[in-house]
C-alpha positions as CSV (number, residue, x, y, z in Angstrom):
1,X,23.1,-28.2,-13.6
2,X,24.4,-28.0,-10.0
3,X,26.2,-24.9,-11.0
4,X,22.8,-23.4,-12.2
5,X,20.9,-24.6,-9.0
6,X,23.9,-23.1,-6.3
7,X,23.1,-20.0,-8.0
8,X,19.2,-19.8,-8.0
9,X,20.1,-20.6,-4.5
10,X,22.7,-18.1,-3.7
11,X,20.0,-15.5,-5.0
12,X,16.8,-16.7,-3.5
13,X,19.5,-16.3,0.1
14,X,20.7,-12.8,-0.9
15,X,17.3,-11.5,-1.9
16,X,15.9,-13.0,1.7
17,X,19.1,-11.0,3.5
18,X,18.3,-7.8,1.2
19,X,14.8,-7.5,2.7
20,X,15.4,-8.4,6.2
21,X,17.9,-5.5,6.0
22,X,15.4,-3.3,4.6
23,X,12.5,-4.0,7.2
24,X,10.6,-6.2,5.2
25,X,9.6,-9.4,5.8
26,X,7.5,-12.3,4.5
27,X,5.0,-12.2,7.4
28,X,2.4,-10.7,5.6
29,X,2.1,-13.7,3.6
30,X,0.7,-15.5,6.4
31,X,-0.9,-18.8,7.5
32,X,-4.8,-17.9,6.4
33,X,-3.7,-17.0,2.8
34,X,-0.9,-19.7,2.7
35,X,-2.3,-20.7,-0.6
36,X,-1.1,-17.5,-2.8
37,X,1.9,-18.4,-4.4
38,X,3.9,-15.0,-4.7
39,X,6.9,-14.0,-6.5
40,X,10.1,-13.2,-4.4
41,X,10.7,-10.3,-6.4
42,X,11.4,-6.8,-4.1
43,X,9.4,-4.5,-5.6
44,X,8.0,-2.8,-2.2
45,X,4.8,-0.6,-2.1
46,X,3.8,0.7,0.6
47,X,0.2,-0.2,2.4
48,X,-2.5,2.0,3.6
49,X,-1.9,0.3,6.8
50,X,1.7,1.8,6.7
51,X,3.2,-1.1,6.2
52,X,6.0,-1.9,2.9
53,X,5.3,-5.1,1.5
54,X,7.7,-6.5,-0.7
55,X,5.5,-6.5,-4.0
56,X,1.7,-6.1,-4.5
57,X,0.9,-10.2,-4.5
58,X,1.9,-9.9,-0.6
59,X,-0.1,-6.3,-0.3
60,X,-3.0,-8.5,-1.8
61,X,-2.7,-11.7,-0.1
62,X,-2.9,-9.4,3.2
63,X,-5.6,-8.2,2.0
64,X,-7.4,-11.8,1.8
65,X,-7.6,-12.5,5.4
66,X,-10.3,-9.9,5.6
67,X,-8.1,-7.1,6.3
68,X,-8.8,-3.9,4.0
69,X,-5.7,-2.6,3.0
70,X,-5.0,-0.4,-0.6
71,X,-2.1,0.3,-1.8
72,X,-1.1,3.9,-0.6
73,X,1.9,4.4,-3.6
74,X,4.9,2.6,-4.9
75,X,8.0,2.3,-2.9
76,X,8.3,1.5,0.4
77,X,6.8,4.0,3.3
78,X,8.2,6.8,3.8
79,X,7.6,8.2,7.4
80,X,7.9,11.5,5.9
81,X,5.2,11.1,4.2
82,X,2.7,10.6,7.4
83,X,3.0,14.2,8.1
84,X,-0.3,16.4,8.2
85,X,0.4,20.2,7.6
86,X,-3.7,21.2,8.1
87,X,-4.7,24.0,5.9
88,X,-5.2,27.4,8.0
89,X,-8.4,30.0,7.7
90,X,-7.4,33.3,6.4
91,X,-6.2,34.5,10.1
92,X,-4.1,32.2,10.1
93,X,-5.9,29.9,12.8
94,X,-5.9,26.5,12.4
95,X,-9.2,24.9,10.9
96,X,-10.8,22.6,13.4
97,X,-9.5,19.3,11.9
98,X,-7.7,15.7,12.3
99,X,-5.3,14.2,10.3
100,X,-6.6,12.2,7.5
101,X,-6.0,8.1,9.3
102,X,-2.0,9.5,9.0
103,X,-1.7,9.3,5.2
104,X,-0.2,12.5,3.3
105,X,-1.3,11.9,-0.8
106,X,0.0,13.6,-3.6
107,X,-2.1,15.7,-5.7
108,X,-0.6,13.7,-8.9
109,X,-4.3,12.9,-11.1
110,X,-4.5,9.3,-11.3
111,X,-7.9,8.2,-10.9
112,X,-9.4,5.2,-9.9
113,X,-13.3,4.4,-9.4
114,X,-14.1,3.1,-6.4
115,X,-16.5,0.1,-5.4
116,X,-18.8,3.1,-3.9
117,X,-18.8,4.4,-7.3
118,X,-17.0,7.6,-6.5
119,X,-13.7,8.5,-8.8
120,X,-11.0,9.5,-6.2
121,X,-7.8,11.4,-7.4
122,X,-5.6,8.4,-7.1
123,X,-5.1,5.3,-5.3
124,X,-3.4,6.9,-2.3
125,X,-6.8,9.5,-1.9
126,X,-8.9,5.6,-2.1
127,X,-6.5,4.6,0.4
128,X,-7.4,7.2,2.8
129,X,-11.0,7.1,2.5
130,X,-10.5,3.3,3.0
131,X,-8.7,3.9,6.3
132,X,-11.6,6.7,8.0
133,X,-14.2,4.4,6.6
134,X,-17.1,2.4,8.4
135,X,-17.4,0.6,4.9
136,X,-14.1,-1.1,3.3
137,X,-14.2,1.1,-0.5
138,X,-12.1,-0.9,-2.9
139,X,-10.5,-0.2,-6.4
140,X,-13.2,-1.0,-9.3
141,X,-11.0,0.2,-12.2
142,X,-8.5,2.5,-13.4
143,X,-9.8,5.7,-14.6
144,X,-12.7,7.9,-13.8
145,X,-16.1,6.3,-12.7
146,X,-19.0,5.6,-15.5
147,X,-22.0,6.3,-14.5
C-alpha cells in the first residue's frame, strides 16, 4: 500500500511540474469557485479569453465567477492562431474592418445553438460573438438551433 500511495504521489508531482512547464497553472480554479472539485488531468483547451486551461472543469469553474468565457477549441492557444488576415474589396483595398476580439476560427461545421437562439458554425464562431458582445451568448446544445 505505501508502494501504491508513493506513486499516486510521484504522479500527482510530475503532472503539477508538466503544466507549470507548459504555462499552465491552477489559478483559474480560484478562491470564488473553490467548491468545484476538478480532475488533475492535462487535457488543455484553450479559452475565449486566450487563456489554456488545463481541462474544461477549470475553463468552466472560471466561468462561475461571472466571467463569460467559451471554449475557443481543444488544445492549448496557439498565438498563431490570434492572427486576423481581413478580407480585401476587389481592388485589393482593405475593407474598413477590426479584428474579430483577436480570435481566428476555423471554418470546420460544428454547430452549436446558442442561448440567443442563433446556430453559430462552431464553438470557436460562439466564442467570438461571446467576446464583441454587450450580452454574454452561451452554448444551449450541440447541433443546429430548433426553432
Amino acid at each position: 500500500m505505501a508502494l501504491f500511495n508513493a506513486a499516486v504521489l510521484s504522479a500527482v508531482f510530475a503532472l503539477c511540474i508538466l503544466s507549470h512547464e507548459r504555462g499552465v497553472d491552477g489559478s483559474e480554479n480560484n478562491q470564488k469557485n473553490s467548491h468545484v472539485a476538478c480532475p488533475l488531468n492535462y487535457r488543455p483547451v484553450c479559452g475565449s479569453d486566450g487563456k489554456t486551461y488545463s481541462n474544461q472543469c477549470l475553463l468552466d469553474a472560471k466561468s462561475m465567477d461571472g466571467s463569460v468565457i467559451n471554449k475557443a477549441y481543444d488544445g492549448e492557444c496557439n498565438l498563431d492562431q490570434k492572427e486576423y488576415r481581413p478580407r480585401c474589396s476587389p481592388d485589393e483595398n482593405p475593407i474598413v474592418c477590426g479584428c474579430p476580439c483577436g480570435i481566428r476560427c476555423t471554418d470546420v461545421f460544428t454547430p452549436v445553438c446558442g442561448t440567443d437562439g442563433k446556430t453559430y458554425r462552431n464553438e470557436c464562431q460562439l466564442a467570438v460573438t461571446n467576446a464583441c458582445a454587450d450580452i454574454p451568448v452561451r452554448k444551449c446544445y450541440d447541433g443546429e438551433c430548433r426553432s
